[in-house]
C-alpha positions as CSV (number, residue, x, y, z in Angstrom):
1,X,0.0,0.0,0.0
2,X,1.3,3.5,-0.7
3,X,2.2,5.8,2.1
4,X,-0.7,7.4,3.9
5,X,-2.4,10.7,1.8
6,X,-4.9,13.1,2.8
7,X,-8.7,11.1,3.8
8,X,-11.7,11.6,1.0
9,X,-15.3,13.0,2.0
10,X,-17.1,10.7,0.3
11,X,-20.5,13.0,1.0
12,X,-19.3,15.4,-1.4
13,X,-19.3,11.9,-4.4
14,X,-22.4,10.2,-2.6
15,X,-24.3,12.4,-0.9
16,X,-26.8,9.9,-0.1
17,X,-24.7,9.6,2.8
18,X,-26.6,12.2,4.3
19,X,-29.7,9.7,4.4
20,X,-27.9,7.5,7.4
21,X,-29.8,8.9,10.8
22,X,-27.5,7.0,12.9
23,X,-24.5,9.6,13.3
24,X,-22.6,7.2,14.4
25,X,-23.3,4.7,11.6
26,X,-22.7,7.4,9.0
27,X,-19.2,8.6,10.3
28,X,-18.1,5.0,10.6
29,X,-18.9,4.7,7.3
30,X,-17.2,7.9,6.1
31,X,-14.0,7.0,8.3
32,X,-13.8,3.8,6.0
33,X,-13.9,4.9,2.7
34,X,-11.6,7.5,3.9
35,X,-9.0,5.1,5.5
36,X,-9.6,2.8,2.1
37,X,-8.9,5.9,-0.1
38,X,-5.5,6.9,1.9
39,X,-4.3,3.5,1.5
40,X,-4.7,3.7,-2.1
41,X,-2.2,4.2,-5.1
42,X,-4.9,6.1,-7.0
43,X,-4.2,10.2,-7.4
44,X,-7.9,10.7,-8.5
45,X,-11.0,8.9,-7.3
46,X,-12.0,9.4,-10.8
47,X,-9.6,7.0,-11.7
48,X,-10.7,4.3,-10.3
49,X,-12.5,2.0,-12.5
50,X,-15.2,-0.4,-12.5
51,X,-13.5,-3.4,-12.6
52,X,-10.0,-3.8,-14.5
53,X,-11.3,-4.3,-18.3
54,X,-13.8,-1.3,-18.1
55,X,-12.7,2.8,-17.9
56,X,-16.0,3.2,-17.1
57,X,-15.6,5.2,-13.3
58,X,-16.6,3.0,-10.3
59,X,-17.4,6.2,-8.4
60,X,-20.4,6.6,-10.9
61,X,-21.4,2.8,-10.5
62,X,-21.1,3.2,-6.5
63,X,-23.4,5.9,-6.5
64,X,-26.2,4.5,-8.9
65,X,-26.2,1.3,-6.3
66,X,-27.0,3.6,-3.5
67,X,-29.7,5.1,-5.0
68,X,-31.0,1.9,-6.8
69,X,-31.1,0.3,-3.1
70,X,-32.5,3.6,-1.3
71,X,-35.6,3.2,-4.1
72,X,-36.1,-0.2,-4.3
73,X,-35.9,-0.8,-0.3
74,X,-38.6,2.2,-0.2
75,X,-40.7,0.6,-2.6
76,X,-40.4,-3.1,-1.0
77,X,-41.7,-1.0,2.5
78,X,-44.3,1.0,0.8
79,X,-46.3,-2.1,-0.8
80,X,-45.3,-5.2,1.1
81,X,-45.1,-3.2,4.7
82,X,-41.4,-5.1,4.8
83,X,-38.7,-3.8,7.6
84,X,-35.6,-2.7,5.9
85,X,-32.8,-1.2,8.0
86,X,-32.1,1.7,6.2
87,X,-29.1,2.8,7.7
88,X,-27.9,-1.1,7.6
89,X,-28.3,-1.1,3.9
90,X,-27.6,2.3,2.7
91,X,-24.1,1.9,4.8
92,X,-23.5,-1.7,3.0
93,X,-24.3,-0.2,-0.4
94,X,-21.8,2.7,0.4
95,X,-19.1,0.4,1.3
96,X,-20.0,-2.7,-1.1
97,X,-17.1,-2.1,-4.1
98,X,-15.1,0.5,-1.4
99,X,-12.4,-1.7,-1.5
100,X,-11.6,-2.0,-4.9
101,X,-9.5,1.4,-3.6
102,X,-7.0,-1.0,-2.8
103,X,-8.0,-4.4,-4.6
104,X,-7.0,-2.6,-7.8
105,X,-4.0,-0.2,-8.8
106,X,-3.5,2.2,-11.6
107,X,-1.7,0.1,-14.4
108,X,0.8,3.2,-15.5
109,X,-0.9,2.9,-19.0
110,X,-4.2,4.9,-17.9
111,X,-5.7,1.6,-16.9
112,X,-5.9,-0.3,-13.8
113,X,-4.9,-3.9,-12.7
114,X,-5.2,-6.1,-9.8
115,X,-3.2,-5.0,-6.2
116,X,-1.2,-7.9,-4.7
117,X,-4.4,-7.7,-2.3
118,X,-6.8,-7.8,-5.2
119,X,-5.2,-11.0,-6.7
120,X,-4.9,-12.8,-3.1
121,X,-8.2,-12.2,-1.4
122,X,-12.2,-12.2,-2.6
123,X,-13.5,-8.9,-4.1
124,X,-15.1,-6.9,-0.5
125,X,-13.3,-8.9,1.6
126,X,-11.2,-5.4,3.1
127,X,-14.0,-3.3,2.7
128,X,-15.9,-5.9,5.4
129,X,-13.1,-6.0,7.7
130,X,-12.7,-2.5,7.6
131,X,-16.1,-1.6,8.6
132,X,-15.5,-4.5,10.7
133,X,-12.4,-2.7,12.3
134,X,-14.5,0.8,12.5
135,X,-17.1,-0.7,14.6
136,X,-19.7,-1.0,12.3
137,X,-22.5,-3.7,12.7
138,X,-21.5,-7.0,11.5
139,X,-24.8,-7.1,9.7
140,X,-22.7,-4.5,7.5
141,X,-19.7,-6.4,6.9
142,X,-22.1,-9.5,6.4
143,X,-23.9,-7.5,3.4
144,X,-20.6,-6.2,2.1
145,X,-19.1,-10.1,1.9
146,X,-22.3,-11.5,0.4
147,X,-23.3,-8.6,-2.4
148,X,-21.0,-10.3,-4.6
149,X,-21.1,-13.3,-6.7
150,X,-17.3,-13.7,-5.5
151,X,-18.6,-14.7,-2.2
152,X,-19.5,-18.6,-1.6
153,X,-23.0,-17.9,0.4
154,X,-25.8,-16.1,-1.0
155,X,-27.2,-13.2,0.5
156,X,-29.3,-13.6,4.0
157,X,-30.6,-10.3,4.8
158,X,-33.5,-8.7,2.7
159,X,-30.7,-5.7,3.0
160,X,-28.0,-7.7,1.0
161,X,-30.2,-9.2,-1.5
162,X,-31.8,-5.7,-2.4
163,X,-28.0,-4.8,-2.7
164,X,-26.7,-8.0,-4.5
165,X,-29.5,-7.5,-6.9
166,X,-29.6,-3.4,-7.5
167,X,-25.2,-4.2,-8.1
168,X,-26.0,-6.8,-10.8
169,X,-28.6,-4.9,-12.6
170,X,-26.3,-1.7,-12.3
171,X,-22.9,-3.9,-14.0
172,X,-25.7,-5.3,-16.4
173,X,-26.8,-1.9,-17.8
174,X,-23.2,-1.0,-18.3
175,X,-22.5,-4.5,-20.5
176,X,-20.6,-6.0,-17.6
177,X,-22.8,-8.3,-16.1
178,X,-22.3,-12.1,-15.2
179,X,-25.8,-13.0,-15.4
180,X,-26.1,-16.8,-16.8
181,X,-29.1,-19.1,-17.1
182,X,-28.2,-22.3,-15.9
183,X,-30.4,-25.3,-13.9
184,X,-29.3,-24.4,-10.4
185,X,-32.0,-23.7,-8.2
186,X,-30.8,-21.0,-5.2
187,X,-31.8,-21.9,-1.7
């Protein structure tokens, strides 16, 4: 990891931060992406792509999940009367792709490549065990680990499957989902 730089407010790219009630929740949150961003070799958040074969910026993509989760969650609540820990999933959905900060690295051709840590461990892995190491809930880290298809359990929560979902359908409308049709049955 590169030497420590100045931390990121992240309210200022998703502002839907602001939506988190629980201060303490919120700043947690905040304190991670900005501990993730200072650990990073990336100069520009901008930078920081999707996933490696993509420019397309993951700030963008981060964003859209946040706001996809926010409105889908509200809609689940408004016509099946569901409980949805806002705070819970708006904070996973913040921090779900967080770590790719550090899982990836600029290539020093204007792309981006895998980090030692990207090539070792699963995609969300840090991001978990940093909110983990902030003192977030572990129903955070939990959502984080299990929004990907990386991860060898399927989502538990109604929070992480809203979020596994609204993160597929996001990579799908930009041509970079991993959708397949196959017999398995999910249980």
């Amino acid at each position: 990891m590169s030497a420590r730089k100045a931390g990121l407010d992240i309210a200022k790219y998703i502002p839907e931060i602001s939506r988190i009630k629980d201060r303490s929740i919120r700043e947690k949150t905040s304190k991670v992406w900005s501990a993730l961003w200072s650990e990073s070799k990336y100069a520009r958040l901008e930078d920081l792509t999707v996933n490696t074969s993509t420019k397309y910026p993951h700030i963008v993509h981060n964003r859209s999940v946040v706001v996809m989760a926010i409105e889908v969650a509200e809609t689940v609540m408004k016509f099946h009367k569901a409980k949805i820990d806002m705070d819970v999933l708006i904070s996973s959905a913040i921090l779900q792709d967080a770590s790719k900060l550090v899982e990836t690295e600029p290539d020093g051709k204007g792309g981006t490549r895998k980090s030692e840590l990207g090539g070792r461990f699963q995609h969300a892995f840090y991001s978990a065990h940093m909110a983990l190491e902030a003192g977030l809930p572990m129903q955070i880290a939990e959502n984080i680990m299990e929004h990907t298809f990386d991860n060898s359990s399927y989502p538990k929560s109604l929070e992480a499957k809203i979020l596994f979902y609204v993160d597929q359908v996001d990579m799908a409308a930009l041509g970079l989902d991993r959708w397949k049709k196959t017999g398995a049955v999910y249980r």
